[in-house]
Steps between C-alpha positions, in 0.01 A plus 500: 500500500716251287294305300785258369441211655157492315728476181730208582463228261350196594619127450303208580515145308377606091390847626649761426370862618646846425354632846310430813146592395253309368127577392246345722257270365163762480171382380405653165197309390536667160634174243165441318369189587781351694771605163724791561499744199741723356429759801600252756839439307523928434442543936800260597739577235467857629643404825799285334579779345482728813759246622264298752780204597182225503179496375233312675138462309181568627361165644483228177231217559573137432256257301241419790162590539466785757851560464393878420246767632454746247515400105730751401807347736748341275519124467876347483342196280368421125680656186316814524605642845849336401554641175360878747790393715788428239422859406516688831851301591662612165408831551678501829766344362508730247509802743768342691309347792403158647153398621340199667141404468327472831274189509209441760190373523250714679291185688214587694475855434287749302513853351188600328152334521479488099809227476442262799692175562505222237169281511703209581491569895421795656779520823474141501771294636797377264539145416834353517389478124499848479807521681697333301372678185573873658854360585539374126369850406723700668818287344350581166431817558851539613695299243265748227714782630811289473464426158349871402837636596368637841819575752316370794203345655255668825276292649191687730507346790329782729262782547188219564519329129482121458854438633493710764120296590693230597780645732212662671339311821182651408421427124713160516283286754579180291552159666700322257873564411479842384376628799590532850559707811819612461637710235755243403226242429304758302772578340474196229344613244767818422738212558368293189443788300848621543666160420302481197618797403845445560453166337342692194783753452804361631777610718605803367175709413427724822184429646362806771204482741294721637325468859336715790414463783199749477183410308312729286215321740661563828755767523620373851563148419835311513603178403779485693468659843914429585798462311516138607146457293634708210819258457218201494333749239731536259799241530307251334422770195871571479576152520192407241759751267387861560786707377382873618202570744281814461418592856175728417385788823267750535833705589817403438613650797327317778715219727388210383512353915571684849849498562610565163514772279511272183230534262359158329718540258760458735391287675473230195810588435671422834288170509529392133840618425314609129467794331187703660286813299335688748170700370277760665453858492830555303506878423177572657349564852188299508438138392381375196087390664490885587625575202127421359352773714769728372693480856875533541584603179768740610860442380716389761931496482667191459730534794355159689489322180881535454596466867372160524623415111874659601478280823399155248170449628409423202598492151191648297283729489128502361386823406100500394268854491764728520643287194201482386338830492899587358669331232784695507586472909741295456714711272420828756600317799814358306625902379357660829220668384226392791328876438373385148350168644163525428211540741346159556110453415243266570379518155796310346436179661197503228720591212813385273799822536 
């Protein structure tokens, strides 16, 4: 198995990448009280230096109440977190890799019983108010990295969290303009917070998003049943100014619709005409949910990965527990040496390798 087209450079607007694979955002929940210390800068400069092409941080909460479910989930606001954040980026630099904050709010969702939602309303509706705030939020959050010396920008717009609440039918029943029943109407308020990003950072700096069509409530659920639904999906994000979209699945290697065998990757891609990452099981047999009860944890070959990457179903590909669990896999996968890959482990979702 050739594994050079994983190592083609890759080109797009201000970003420059050495290689195809980038680190998927993974919750870490370990910066102490929303600031990441000198162990979160010590965990990604590992991977720079293990030659990761793009680094994407754990989810990074903007300045709104309830934008976070555990207190130890970094914040992407106040000179703190920032000054937390100028260090992890120059060690990366420093290492010789490039990184990208992912930014989210987690909306109406909780993790532990001992840090519940902000007082302020408990799963209550938005006001356009607080709309218009979150959308602000995001653009500062966003134009923070900018000015840190970030290389990109993720936004989280999947897996259930606050954006992904209001491409959903069933969490977005709102009458008013940022709701709807069709994906295209619900699709406003990613629309907003992408142009104020764009508007924030400017042409040039690359801005990726993320989005599923699973739920970490509903496994089964799709937002877009068709491709017909997924161009009213995501043409308005691409024309909003999303540069690269982060297709997240279960398994990468699923067909996306019947008829096809084009992941959803792929499938963005064909629609979009953008860069896609696709995301899922990379390296590994089971996916990530049954990777909690220690299921599918066997290695698996890449030999599907690069098929679809040699045929340009993509462009990029996110790598998370086996990358995780390995700091070094991208280096062993790069010289050919898949037997030292190491075994991957439940446990290390819980700690920093």
């Amino acid at each position: 198995m050739s594994t050079e087209s994983l190592f083609k450079p890759f080109v797009y607007k201000n970003l420059e990448l050495k290689n195809r694979l980038v680190m998927a955002p993974m919750t870490r929940a370990q910066s102490d009280n929303g600031v990441p210390t000198q162990n979160i800068a010590d965990y990604y400069s590992r991977r720079a230096a293990s030659e990761v092409g793009l680094i994407l941080s754990e989810g990074t909460v903007i300045n709104r109440p309830s934008s976070k479910n555990m207190q130890n989930i970094p914040d992407f606001y106040g000179n703190e977190a920032l000054a937390g954040w100028k260090n992890v980026i120059d060690a990366v630099h420093q290492n010789g890799g490039k990184m990208g904050p992912q930014i989210w709010h987690v909306g109406d969702t909780r993790m532990s019983e001992d840090y519940p939602l902000a007082p302020m309303e408990k799963a209550s509706t938005m006001t356009l108010e607080d709309i218009q705030d979150t959308i602000a939020q995001f653009a500062a959050s966003a134009k923070s990295a900018k000015d840190l010396g970030f290389d990109v920008v993720e936004v989280h717009g999947a897996h259930g969290y606050l954006i992904d609440q209001f491409f959903w039918e069933v969490t977005n029943t709102r009458t008013d303009e940022y709701g709807g029943k069709t994906i295209k109407e619900r699709n406003r308020f990613a629309v907003d917070i992408i142009k104020a990003i764009r508007a924030a950072v400017g042409e040039d700096f690359t801005i990726i998003l993320r989005l599923s069509q699973w739920k970490q409530q509903d496994y089964s659920s799709r937002l877009a049943a068709n491709p017909e639904e997924m161009e009213e999906w995501l043409l308005p994000l691409k024309e909003a100014g999303v540069d690269i979209f982060h297709c997240s699945q279960r398994r990468f290697w699923e067909p996306e619709f019947e008829g096809s065998d084009l992941n959803f990757a792929g499938w963005a891609k064909k629609i979009t005409g953008q860069p896609t990452i696709t995301v899922g099981s990379v390296g590994l047999k089971g996916d990530v949910m049954g990777a909690f009860a220690g299921q599918g944890t066997e290695k698996t070959d890449l030999t599907e990965l690069i098929r679809r990457l040699d045929n340009e179903e993509f462009d990029l590909v996110a790598v998370g527990r086996a990358l995780l669990q390995d700091p070094q896999w991208v280096q062993k996968i790069k010289n050919g040496n898949t037997d030292e890959l190491l075994d991957f482990s439940a446990e290390s979702m819980a700690k920093l390798y």
